[in-house]
mmJSON file of the N, C-alpha and C atoms, coordinates in Angstrom:
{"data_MODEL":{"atom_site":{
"group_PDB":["ATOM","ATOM","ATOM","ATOM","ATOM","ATOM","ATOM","ATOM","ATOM","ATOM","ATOM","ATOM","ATOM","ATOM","ATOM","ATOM","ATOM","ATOM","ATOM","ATOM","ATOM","ATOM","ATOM","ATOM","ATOM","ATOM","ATOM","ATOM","ATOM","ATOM","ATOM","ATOM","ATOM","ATOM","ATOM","ATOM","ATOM","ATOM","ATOM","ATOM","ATOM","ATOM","ATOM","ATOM","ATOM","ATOM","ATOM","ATOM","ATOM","ATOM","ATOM","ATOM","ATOM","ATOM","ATOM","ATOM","ATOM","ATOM","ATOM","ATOM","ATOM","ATOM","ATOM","ATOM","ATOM","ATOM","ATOM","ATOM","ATOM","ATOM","ATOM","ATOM","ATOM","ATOM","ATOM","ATOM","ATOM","ATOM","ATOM","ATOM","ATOM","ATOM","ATOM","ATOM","ATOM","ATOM","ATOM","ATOM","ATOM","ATOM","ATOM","ATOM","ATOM","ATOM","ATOM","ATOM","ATOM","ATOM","ATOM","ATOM","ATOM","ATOM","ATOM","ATOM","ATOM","ATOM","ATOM","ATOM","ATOM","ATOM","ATOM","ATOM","ATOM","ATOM","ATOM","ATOM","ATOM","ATOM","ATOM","ATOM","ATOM","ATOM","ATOM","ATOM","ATOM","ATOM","ATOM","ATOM","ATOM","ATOM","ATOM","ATOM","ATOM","ATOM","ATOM","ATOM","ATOM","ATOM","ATOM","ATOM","ATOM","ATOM","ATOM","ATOM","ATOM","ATOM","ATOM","ATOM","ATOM","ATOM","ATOM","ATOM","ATOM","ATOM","ATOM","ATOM","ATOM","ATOM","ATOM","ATOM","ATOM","ATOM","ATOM","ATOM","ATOM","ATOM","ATOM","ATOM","ATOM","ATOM","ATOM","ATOM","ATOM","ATOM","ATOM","ATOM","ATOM","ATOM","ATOM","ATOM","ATOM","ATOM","ATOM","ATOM","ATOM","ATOM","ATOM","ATOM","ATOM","ATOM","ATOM","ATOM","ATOM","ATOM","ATOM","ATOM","ATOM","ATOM","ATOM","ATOM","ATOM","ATOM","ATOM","ATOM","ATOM","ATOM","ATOM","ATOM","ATOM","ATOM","ATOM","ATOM","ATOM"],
"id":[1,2,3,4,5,6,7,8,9,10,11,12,13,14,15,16,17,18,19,20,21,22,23,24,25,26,27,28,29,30,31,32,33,34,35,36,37,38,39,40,41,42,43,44,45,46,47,48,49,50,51,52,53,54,55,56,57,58,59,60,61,62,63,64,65,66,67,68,69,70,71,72,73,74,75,76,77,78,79,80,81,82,83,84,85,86,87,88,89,90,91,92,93,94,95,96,97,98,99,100,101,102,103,104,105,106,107,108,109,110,111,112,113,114,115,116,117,118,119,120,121,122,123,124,125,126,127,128,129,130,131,132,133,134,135,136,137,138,139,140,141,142,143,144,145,146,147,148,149,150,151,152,153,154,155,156,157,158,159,160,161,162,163,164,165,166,167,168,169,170,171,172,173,174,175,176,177,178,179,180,181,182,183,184,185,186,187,188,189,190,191,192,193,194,195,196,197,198,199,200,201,202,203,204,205,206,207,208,209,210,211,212,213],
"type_symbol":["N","C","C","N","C","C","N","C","C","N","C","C","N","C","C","N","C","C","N","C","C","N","C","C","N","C","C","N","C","C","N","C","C","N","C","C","N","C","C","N","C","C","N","C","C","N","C","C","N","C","C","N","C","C","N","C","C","N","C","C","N","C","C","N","C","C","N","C","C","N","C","C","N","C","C","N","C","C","N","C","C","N","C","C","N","C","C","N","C","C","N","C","C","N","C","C","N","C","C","N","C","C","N","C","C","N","C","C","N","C","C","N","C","C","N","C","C","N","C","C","N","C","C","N","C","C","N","C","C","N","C","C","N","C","C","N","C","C","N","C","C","N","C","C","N","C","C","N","C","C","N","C","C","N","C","C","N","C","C","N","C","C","N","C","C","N","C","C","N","C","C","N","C","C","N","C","C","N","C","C","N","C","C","N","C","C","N","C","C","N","C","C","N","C","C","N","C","C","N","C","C","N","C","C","N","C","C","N","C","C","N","C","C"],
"label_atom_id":["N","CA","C","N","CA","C","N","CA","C","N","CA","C","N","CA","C","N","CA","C","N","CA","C","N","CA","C","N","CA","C","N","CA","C","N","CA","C","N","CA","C","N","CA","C","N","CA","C","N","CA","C","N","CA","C","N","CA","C","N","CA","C","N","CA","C","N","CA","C","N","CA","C","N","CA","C","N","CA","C","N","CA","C","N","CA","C","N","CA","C","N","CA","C","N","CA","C","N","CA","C","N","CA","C","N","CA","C","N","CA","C","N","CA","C","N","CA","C","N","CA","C","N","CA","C","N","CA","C","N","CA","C","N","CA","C","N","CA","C","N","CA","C","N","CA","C","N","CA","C","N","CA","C","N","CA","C","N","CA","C","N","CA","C","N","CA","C","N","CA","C","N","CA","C","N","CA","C","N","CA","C","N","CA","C","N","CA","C","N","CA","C","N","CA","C","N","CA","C","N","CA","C","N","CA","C","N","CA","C","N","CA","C","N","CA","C","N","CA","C","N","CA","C","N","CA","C","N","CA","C","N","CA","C","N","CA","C","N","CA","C","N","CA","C","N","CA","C"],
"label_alt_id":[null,null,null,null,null,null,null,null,null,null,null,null,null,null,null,null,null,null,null,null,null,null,null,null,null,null,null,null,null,null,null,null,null,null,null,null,null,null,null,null,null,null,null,null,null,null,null,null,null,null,null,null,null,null,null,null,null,null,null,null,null,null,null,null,null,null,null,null,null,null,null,null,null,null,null,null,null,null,null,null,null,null,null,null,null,null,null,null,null,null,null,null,null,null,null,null,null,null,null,null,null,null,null,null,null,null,null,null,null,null,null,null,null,null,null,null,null,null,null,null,null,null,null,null,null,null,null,null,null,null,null,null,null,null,null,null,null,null,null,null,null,null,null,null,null,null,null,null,null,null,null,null,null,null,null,null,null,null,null,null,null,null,null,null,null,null,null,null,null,null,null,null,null,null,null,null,null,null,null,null,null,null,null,null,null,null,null,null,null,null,null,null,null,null,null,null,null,null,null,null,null,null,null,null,null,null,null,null,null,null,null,null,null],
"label_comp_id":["UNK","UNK","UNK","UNK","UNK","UNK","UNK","UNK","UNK","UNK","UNK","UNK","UNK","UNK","UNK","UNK","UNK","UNK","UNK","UNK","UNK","UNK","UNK","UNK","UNK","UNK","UNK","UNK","UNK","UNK","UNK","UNK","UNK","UNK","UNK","UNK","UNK","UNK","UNK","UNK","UNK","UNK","UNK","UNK","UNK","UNK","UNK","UNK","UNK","UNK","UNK","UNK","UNK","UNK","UNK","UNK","UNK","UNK","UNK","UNK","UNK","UNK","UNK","UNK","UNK","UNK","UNK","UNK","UNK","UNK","UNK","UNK","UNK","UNK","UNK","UNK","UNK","UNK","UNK","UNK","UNK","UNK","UNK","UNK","UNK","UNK","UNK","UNK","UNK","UNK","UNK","UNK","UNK","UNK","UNK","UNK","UNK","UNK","UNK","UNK","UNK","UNK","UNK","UNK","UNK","UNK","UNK","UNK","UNK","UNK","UNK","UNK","UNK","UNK","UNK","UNK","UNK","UNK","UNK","UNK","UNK","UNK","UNK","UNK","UNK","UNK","UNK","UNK","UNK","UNK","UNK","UNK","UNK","UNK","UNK","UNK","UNK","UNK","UNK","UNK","UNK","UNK","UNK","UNK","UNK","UNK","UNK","UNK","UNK","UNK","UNK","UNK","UNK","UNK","UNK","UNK","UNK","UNK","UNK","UNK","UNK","UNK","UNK","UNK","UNK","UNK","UNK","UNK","UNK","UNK","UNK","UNK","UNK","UNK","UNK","UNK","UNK","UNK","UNK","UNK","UNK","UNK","UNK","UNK","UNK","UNK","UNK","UNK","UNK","UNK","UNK","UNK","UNK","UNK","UNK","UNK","UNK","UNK","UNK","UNK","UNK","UNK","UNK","UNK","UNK","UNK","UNK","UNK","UNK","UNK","UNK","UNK","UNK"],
"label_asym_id":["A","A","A","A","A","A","A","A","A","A","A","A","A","A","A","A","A","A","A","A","A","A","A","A","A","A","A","A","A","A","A","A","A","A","A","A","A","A","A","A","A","A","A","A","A","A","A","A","A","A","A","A","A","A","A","A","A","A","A","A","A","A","A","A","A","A","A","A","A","A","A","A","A","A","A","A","A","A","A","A","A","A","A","A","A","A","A","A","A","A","A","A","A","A","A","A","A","A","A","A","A","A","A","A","A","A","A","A","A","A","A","A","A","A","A","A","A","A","A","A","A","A","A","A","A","A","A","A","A","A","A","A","A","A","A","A","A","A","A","A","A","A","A","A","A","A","A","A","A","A","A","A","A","A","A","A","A","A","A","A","A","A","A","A","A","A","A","A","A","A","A","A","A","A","A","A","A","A","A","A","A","A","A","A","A","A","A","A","A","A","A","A","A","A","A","A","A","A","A","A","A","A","A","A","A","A","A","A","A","A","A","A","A"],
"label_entity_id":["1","1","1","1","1","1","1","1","1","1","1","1","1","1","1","1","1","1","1","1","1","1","1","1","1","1","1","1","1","1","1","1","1","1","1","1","1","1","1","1","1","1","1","1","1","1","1","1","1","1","1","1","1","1","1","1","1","1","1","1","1","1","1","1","1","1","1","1","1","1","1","1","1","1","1","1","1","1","1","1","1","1","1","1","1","1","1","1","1","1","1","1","1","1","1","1","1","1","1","1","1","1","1","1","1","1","1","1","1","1","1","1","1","1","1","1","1","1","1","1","1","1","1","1","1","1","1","1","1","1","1","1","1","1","1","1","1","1","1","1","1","1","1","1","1","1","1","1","1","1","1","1","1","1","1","1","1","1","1","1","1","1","1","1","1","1","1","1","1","1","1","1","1","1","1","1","1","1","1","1","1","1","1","1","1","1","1","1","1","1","1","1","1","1","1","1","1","1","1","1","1","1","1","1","1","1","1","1","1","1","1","1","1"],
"label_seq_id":[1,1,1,2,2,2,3,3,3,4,4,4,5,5,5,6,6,6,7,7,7,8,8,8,9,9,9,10,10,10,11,11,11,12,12,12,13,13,13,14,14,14,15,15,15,16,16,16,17,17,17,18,18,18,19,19,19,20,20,20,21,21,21,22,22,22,23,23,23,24,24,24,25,25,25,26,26,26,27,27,27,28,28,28,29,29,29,30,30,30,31,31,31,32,32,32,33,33,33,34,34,34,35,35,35,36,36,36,37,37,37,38,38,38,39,39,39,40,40,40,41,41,41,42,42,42,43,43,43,44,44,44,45,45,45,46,46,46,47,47,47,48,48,48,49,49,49,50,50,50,51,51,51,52,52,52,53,53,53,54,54,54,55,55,55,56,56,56,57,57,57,58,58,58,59,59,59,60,60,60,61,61,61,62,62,62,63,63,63,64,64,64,65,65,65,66,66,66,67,67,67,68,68,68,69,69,69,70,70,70,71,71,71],
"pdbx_PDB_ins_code":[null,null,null,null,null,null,null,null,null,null,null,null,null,null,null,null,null,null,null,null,null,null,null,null,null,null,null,null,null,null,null,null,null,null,null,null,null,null,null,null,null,null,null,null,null,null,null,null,null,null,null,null,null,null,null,null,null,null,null,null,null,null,null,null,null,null,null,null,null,null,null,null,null,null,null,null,null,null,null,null,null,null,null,null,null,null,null,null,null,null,null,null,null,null,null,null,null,null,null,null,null,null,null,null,null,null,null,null,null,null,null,null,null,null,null,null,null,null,null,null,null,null,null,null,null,null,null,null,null,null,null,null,null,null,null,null,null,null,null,null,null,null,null,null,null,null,null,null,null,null,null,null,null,null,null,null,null,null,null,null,null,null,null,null,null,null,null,null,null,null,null,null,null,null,null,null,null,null,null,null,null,null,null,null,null,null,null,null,null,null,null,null,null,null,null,null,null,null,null,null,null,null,null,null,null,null,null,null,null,null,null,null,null],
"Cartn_x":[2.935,3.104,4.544,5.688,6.638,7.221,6.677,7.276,6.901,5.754,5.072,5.76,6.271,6.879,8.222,9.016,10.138,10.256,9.065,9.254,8.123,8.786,7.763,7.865,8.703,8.399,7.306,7.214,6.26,5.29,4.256,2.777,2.594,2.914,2.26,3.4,4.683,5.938,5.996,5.636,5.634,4.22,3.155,2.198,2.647,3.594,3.767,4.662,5.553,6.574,5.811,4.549,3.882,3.147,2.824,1.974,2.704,4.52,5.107,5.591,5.813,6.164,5.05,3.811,2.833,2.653,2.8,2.659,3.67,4.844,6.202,5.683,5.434,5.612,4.274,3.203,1.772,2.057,3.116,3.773,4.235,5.609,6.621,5.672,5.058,4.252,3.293,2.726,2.067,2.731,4.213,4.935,5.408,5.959,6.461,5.576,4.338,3.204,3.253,3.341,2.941,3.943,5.11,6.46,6.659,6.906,6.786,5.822,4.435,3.618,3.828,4.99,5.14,5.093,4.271,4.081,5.697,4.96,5.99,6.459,7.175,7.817,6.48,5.923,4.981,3.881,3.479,2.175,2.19,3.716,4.122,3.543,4.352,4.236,2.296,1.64,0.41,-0.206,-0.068,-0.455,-0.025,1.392,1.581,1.092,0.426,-0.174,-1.5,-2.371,-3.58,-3.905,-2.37,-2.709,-2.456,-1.664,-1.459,-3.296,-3.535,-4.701,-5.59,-6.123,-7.144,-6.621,-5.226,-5.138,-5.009,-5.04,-5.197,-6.387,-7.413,-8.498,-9.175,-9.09,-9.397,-9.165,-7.82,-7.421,-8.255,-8.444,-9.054,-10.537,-10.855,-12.616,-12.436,-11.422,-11.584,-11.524,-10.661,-10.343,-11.824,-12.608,-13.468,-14.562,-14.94,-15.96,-15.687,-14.268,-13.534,-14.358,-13.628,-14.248,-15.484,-16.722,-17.645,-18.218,-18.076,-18.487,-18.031,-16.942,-15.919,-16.765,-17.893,-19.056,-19.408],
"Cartn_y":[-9.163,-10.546,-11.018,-10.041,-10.345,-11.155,-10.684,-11.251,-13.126,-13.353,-14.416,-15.505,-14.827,-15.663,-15.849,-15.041,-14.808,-15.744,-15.481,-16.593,-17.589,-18.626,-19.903,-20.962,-20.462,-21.614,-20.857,-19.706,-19.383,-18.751,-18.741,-17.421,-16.987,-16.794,-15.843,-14.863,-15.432,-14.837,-13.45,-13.977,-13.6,-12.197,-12.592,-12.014,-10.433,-10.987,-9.782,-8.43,-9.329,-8.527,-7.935,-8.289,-7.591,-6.4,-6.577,-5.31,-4.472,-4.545,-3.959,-2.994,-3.885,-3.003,-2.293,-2.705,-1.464,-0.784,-0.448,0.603,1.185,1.39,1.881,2.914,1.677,2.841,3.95,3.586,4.018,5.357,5.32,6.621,7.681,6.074,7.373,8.254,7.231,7.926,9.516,9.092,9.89,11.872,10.911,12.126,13.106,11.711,12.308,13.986,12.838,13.716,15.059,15.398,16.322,17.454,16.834,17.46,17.941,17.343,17.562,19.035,19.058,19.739,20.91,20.947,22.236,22.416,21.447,21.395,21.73,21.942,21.851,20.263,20.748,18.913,18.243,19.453,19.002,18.395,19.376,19.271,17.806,17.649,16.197,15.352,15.292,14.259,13.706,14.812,14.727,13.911,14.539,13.818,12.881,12.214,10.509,10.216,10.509,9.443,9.378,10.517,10.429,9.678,9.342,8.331,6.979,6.824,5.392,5.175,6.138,5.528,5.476,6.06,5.403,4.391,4.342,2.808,1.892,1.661,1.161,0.43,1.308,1.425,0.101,0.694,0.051,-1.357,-1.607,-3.136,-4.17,-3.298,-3.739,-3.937,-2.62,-3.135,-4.002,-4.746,-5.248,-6.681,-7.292,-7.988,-8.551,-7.767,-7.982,-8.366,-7.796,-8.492,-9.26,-9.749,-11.433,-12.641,-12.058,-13.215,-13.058,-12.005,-12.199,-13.242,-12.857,-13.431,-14.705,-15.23,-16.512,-17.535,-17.024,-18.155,-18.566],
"Cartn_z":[-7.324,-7.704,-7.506,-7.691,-7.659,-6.142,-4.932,-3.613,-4.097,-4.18,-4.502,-5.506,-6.404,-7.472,-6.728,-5.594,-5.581,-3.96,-3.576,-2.036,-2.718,-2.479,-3.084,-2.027,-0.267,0.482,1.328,1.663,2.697,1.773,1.902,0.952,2.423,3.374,4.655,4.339,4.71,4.318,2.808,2.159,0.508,1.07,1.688,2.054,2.696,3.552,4.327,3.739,2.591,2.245,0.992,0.509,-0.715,0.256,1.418,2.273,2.143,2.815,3.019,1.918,1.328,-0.135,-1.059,-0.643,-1.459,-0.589,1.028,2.499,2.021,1.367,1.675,-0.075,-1.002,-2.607,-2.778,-1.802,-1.695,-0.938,-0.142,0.897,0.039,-0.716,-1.506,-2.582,-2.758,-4.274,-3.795,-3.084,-2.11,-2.365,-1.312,-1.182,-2.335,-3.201,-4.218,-5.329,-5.044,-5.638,-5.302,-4.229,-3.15,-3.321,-3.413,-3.075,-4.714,-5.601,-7.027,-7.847,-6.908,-7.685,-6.183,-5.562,-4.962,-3.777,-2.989,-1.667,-0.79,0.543,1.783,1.728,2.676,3.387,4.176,5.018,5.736,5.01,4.412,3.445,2.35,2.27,1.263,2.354,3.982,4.672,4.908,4.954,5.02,4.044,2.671,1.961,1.699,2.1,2.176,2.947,4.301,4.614,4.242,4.016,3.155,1.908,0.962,0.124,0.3,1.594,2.114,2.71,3.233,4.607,3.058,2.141,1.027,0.681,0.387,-0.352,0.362,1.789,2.488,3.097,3.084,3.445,1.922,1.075,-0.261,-0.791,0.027,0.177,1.408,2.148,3.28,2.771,1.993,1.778,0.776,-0.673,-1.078,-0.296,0.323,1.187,2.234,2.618,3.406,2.024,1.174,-0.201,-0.582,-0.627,-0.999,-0.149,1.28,1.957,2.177,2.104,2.055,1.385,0.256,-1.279,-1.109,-0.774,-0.54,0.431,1.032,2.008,1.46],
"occupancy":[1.0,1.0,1.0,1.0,1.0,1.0,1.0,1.0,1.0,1.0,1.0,1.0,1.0,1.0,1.0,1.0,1.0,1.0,1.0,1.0,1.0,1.0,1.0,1.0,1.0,1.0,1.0,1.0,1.0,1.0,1.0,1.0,1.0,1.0,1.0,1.0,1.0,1.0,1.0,1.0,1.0,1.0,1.0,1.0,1.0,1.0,1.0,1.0,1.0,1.0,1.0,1.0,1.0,1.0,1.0,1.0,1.0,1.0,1.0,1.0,1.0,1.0,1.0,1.0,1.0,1.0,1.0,1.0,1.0,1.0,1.0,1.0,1.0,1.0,1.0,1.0,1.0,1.0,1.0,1.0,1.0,1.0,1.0,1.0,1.0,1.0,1.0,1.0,1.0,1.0,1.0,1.0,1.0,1.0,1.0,1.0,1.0,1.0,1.0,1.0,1.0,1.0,1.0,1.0,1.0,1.0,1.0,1.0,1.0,1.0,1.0,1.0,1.0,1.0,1.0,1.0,1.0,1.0,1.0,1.0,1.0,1.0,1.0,1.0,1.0,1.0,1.0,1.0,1.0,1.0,1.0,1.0,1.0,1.0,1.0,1.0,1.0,1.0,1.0,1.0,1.0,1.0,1.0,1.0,1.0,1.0,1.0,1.0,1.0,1.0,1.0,1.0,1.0,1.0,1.0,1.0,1.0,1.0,1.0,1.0,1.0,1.0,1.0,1.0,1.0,1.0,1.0,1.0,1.0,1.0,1.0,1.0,1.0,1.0,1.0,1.0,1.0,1.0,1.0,1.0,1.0,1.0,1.0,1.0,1.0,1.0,1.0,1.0,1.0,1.0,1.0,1.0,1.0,1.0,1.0,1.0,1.0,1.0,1.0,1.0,1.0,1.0,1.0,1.0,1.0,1.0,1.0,1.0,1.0,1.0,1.0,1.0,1.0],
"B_iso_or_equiv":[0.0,0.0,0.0,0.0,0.0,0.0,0.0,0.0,0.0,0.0,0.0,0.0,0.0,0.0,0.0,0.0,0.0,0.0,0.0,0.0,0.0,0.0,0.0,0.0,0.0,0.0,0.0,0.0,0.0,0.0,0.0,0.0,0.0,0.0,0.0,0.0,0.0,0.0,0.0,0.0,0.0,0.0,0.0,0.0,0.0,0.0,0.0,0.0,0.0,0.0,0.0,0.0,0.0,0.0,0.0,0.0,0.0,0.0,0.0,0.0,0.0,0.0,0.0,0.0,0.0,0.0,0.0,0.0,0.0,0.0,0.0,0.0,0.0,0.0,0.0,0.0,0.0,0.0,0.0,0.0,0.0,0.0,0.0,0.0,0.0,0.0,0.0,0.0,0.0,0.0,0.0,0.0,0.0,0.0,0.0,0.0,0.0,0.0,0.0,0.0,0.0,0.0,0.0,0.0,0.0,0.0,0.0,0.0,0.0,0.0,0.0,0.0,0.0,0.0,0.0,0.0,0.0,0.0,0.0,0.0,0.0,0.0,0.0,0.0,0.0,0.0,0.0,0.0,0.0,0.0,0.0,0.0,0.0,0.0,0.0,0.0,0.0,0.0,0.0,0.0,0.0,0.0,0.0,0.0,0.0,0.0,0.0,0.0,0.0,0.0,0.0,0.0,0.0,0.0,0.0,0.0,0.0,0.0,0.0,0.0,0.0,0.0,0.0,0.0,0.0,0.0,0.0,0.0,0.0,0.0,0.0,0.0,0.0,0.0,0.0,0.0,0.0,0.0,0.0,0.0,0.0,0.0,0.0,0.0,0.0,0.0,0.0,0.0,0.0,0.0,0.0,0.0,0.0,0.0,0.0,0.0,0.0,0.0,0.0,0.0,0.0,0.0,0.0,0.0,0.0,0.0,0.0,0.0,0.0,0.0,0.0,0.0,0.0],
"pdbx_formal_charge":[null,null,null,null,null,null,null,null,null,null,null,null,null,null,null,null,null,null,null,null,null,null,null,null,null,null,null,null,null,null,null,null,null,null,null,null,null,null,null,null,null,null,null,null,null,null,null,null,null,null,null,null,null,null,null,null,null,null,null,null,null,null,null,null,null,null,null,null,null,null,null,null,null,null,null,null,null,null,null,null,null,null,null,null,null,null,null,null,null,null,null,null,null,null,null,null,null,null,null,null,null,null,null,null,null,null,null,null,null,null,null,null,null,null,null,null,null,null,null,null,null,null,null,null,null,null,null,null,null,null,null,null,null,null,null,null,null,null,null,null,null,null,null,null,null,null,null,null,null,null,null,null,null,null,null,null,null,null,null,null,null,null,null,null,null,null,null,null,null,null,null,null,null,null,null,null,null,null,null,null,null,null,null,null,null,null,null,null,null,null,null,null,null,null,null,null,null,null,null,null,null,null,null,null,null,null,null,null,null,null,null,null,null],
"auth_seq_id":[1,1,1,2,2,2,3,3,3,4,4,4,5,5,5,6,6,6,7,7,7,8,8,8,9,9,9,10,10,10,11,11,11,12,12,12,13,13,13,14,14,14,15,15,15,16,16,16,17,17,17,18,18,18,19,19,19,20,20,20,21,21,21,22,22,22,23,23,23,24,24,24,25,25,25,26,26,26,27,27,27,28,28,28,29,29,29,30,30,30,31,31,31,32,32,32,33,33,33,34,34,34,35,35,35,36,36,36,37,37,37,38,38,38,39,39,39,40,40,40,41,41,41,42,42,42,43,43,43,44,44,44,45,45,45,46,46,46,47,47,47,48,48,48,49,49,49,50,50,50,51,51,51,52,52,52,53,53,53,54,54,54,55,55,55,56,56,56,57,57,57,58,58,58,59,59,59,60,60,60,61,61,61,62,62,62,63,63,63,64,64,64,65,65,65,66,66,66,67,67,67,68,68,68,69,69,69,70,70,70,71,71,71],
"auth_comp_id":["UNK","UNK","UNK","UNK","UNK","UNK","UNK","UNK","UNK","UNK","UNK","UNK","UNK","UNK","UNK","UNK","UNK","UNK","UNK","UNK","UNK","UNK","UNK","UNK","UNK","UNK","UNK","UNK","UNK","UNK","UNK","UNK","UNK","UNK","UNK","UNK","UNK","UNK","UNK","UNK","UNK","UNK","UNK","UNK","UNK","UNK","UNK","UNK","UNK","UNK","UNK","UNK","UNK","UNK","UNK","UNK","UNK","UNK","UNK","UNK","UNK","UNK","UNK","UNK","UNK","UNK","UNK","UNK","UNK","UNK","UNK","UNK","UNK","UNK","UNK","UNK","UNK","UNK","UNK","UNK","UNK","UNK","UNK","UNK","UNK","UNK","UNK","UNK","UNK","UNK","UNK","UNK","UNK","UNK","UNK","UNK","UNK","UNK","UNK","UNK","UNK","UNK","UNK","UNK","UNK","UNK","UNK","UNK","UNK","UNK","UNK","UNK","UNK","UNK","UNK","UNK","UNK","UNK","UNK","UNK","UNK","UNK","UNK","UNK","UNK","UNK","UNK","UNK","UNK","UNK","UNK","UNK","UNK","UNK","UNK","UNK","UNK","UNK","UNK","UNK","UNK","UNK","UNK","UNK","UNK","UNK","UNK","UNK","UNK","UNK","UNK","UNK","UNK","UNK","UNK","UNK","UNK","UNK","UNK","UNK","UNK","UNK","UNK","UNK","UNK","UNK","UNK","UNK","UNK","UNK","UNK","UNK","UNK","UNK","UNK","UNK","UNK","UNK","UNK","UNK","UNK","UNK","UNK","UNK","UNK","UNK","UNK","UNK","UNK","UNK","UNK","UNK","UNK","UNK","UNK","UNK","UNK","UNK","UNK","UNK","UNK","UNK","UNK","UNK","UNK","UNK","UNK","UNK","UNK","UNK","UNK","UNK","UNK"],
"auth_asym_id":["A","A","A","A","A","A","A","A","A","A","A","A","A","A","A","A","A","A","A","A","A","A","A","A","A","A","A","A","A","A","A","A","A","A","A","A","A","A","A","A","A","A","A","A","A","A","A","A","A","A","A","A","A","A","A","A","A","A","A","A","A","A","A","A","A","A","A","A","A","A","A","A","A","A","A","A","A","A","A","A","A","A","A","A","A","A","A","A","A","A","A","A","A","A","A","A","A","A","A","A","A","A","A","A","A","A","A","A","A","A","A","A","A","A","A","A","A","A","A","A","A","A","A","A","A","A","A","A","A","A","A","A","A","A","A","A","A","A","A","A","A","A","A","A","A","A","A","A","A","A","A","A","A","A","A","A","A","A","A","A","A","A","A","A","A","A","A","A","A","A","A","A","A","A","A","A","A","A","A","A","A","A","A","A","A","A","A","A","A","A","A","A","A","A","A","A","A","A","A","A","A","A","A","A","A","A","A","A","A","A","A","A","A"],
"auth_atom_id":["N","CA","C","N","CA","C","N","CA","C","N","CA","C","N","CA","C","N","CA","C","N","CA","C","N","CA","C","N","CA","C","N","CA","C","N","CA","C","N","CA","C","N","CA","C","N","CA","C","N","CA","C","N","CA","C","N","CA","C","N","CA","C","N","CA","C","N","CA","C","N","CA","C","N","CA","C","N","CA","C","N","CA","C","N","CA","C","N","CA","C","N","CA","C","N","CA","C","N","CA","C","N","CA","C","N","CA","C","N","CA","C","N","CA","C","N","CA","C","N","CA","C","N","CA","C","N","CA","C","N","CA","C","N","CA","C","N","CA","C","N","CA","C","N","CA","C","N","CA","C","N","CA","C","N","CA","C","N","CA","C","N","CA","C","N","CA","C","N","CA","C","N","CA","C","N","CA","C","N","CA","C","N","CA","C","N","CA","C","N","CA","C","N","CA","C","N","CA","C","N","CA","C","N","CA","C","N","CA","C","N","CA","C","N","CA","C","N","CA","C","N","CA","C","N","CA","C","N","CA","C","N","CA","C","N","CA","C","N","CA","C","N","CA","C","N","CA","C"],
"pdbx_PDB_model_num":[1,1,1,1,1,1,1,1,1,1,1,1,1,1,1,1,1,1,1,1,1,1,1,1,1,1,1,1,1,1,1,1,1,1,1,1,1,1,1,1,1,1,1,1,1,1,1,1,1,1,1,1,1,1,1,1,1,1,1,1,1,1,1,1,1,1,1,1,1,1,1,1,1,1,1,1,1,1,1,1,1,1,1,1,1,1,1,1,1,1,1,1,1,1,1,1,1,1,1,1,1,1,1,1,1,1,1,1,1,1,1,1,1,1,1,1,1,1,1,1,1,1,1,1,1,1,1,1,1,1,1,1,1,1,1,1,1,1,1,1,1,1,1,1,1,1,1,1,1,1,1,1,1,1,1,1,1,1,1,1,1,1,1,1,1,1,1,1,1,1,1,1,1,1,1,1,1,1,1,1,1,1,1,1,1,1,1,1,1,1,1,1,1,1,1,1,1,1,1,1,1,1,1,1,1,1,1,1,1,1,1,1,1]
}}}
């Protein structure tokens, strides 16, 4: 919510920088996880992107039931 409240001339603008910033903490978090409970570097990098591509995936299927529903 925060890009949104914080760009109030563009919402495409505000749009892109909220993707960006949940692609980037959805990674770190990811990694962090990974790396924390012991993992390799590698094995971290894997599993950041395994928790980006679900949460990713998840925005996308919510996104597609929006505008479904939205006809």
């Amino acid at each position: 919510m925060i890009p949104y409240l914080a760009i109030k001339d563009s919402m495409d603008r505000a749009l892109y920088v909220s993707v960006g910033v949940t692609a980037a903490l959805l990674t770190m978090v990811g990694f962090m996880q990974a790396v924390l409970f012991g993992c390799s570097w590698k094995r971290g990098t894997m599993h950041a992107l395994r928790v980006f591509t679900i949460g990713a995936s998840a925005a996308g299927v919510s996104y597609g039931i929006v505008k479904a529903l939205d006809k």
